[in-house]
C-alpha positions in Angstrom: -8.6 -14.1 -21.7 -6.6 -15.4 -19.1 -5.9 -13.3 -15.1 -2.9 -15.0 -13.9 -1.0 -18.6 -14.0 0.5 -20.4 -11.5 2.8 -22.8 -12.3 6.8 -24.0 -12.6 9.7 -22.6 -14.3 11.2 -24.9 -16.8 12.9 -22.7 -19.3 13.7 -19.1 -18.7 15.5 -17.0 -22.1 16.6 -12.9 -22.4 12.8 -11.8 -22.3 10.6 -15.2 -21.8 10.1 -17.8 -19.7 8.5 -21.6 -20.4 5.9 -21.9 -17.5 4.4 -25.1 -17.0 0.9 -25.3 -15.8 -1.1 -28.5 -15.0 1.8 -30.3 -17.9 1.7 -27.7 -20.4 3.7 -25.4 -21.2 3.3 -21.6 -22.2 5.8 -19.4 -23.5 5.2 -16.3 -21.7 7.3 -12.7 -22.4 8.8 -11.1 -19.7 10.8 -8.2 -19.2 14.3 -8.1 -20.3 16.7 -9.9 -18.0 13.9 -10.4 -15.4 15.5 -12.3 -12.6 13.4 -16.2 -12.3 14.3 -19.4 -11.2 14.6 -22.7 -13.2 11.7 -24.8 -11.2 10.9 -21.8 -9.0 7.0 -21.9 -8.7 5.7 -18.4 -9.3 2.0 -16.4 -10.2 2.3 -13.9 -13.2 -0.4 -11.8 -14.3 -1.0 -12.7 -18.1 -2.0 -10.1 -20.9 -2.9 -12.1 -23.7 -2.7 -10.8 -27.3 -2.6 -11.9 -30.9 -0.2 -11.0 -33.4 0.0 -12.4 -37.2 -2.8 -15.2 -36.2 -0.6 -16.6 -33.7 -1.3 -15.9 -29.6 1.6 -14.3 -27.6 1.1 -13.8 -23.9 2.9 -11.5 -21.4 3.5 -12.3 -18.1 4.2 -9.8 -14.7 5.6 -10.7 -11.1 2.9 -7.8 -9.9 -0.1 -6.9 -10.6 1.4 -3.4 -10.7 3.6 -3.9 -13.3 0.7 -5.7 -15.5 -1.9 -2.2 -15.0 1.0 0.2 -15.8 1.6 -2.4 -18.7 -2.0 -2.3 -20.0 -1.8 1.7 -20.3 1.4 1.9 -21.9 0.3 -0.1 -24.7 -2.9 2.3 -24.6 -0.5 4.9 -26.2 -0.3 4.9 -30.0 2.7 3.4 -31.0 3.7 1.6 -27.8 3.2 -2.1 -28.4 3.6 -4.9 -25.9 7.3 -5.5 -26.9 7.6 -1.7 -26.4 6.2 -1.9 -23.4 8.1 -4.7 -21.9 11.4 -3.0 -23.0 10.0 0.0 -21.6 9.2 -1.7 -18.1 12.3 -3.5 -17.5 14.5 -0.1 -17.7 13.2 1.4 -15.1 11.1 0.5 -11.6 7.1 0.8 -12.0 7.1 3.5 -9.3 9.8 5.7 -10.9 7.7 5.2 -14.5 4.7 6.1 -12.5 6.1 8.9 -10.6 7.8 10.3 -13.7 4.8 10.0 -15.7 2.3 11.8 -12.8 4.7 15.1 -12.5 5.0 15.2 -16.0 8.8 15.0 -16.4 9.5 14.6 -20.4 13.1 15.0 -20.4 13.8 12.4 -17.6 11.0 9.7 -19.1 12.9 10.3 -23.2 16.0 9.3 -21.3 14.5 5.9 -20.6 15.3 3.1 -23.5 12.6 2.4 -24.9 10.5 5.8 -24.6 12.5 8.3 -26.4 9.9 10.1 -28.8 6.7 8.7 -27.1 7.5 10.7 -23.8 4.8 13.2 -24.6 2.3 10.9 -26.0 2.9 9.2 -22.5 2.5 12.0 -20.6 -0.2 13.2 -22.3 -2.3 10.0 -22.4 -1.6 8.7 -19.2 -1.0 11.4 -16.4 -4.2 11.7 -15.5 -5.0 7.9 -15.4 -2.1 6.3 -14.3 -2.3 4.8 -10.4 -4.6 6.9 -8.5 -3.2 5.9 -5.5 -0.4 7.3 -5.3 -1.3 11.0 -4.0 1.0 11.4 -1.3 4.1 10.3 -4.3 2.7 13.2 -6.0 2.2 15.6 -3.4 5.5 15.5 -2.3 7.1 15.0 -5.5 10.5 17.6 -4.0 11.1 15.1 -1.4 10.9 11.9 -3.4 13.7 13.5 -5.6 15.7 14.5 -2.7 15.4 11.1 -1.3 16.8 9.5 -4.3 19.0 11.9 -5.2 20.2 11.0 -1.3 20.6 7.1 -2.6 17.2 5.7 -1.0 16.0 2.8 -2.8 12.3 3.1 -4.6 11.1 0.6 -1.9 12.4 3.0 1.3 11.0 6.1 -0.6 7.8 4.8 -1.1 7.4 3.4 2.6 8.5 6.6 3.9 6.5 8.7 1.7 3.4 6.9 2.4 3.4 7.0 5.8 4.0 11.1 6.0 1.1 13.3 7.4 -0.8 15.3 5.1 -0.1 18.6 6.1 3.7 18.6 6.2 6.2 21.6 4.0 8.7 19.9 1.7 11.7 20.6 4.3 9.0 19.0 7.3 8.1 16.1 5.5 12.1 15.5 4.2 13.2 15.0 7.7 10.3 12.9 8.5 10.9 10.5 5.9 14.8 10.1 6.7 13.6 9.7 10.1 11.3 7.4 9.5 13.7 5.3 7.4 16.2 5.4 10.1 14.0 3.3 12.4 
């Protein structure tokens, strides 16, 4: 089982890349329309699989993207291709942040989910990134934020950086303020 690669870009396609590593080359599955580089050198965290006797590995820009990736396909019914599909229509902290408060009808409208919404929720909400407490604790203002146009990075900056003991309307201006500076 392999962790990561490091290596060169030498052929990139709608949902894999040819890395080559020490002169060989892998064929490695990516997200669909995942932005690389022809001779960029990059890491990607590998999950490695086998399918119809033949190996197929997966690769992921973050090591993020390769845990929430490992639980997906946890759910029966979500496959690796699934997953990938799954992963490259939406952000990894949206998925995660949907997926923690439990919102069904905004994770079916994701392509890829659809039926397997609950099966998500139900098999990963508890599980899924432990680390994001304050996301979850102030679930009201993450929505306002991007309902304000904030990008997932800004939100999450701003959100981890707010006290604990803050309300909703408190920890709202905070994070705009915060975001301002």
């Amino acid at each position: 089982m392999y962790s990561y690669f490091f290596g060169t870009i030498k052929d990139i396609k709608f949902n894999k890349i040819i890395l080559e590593v020490n002169k060989i080359g892998y064929e490695i599955f990516t997200k669909p329309n995942e932005k690389f580089t022809l001779n960029e050198e990059i890491k990607l965290y590998i999950y490695d699989y086998s399918k119809d006797e033949r190996v197929l590995l997966c690769g992921f820009k973050t090591y993020k993207e390769y845990e929430v990736f490992i639980k997906l396909i946890e759910v029966n019914g979500i496959g690796p291709k699934k997953a990938l599909q799954i992963l490259g229509n939406v952000k990894v902290e949206e998925l995660i942040f949907l997926i923690k408060t439990k919102r069904i009808q905004e994770l079916k409208k994701i392509k890829g989910i659809g039926v397997y919404a609950e099966s998500i929720v139900i098999k990963l909400a508890d599980n899924i990134d432990k680390n994001d407490e304050n996301l979850l604790k102030y679930s009201n203002v993450y929505l306002a934020l991007k309902s304000l146009g904030y990008s997932q990075n800004e939100i999450n900056v701003s959100l981890y950086s707010l006290k604990e003991e803050l309300s909703d309307d408190e920890a709202l201006k905070e994070a705009i303020r915060g975001m301002k500076k």
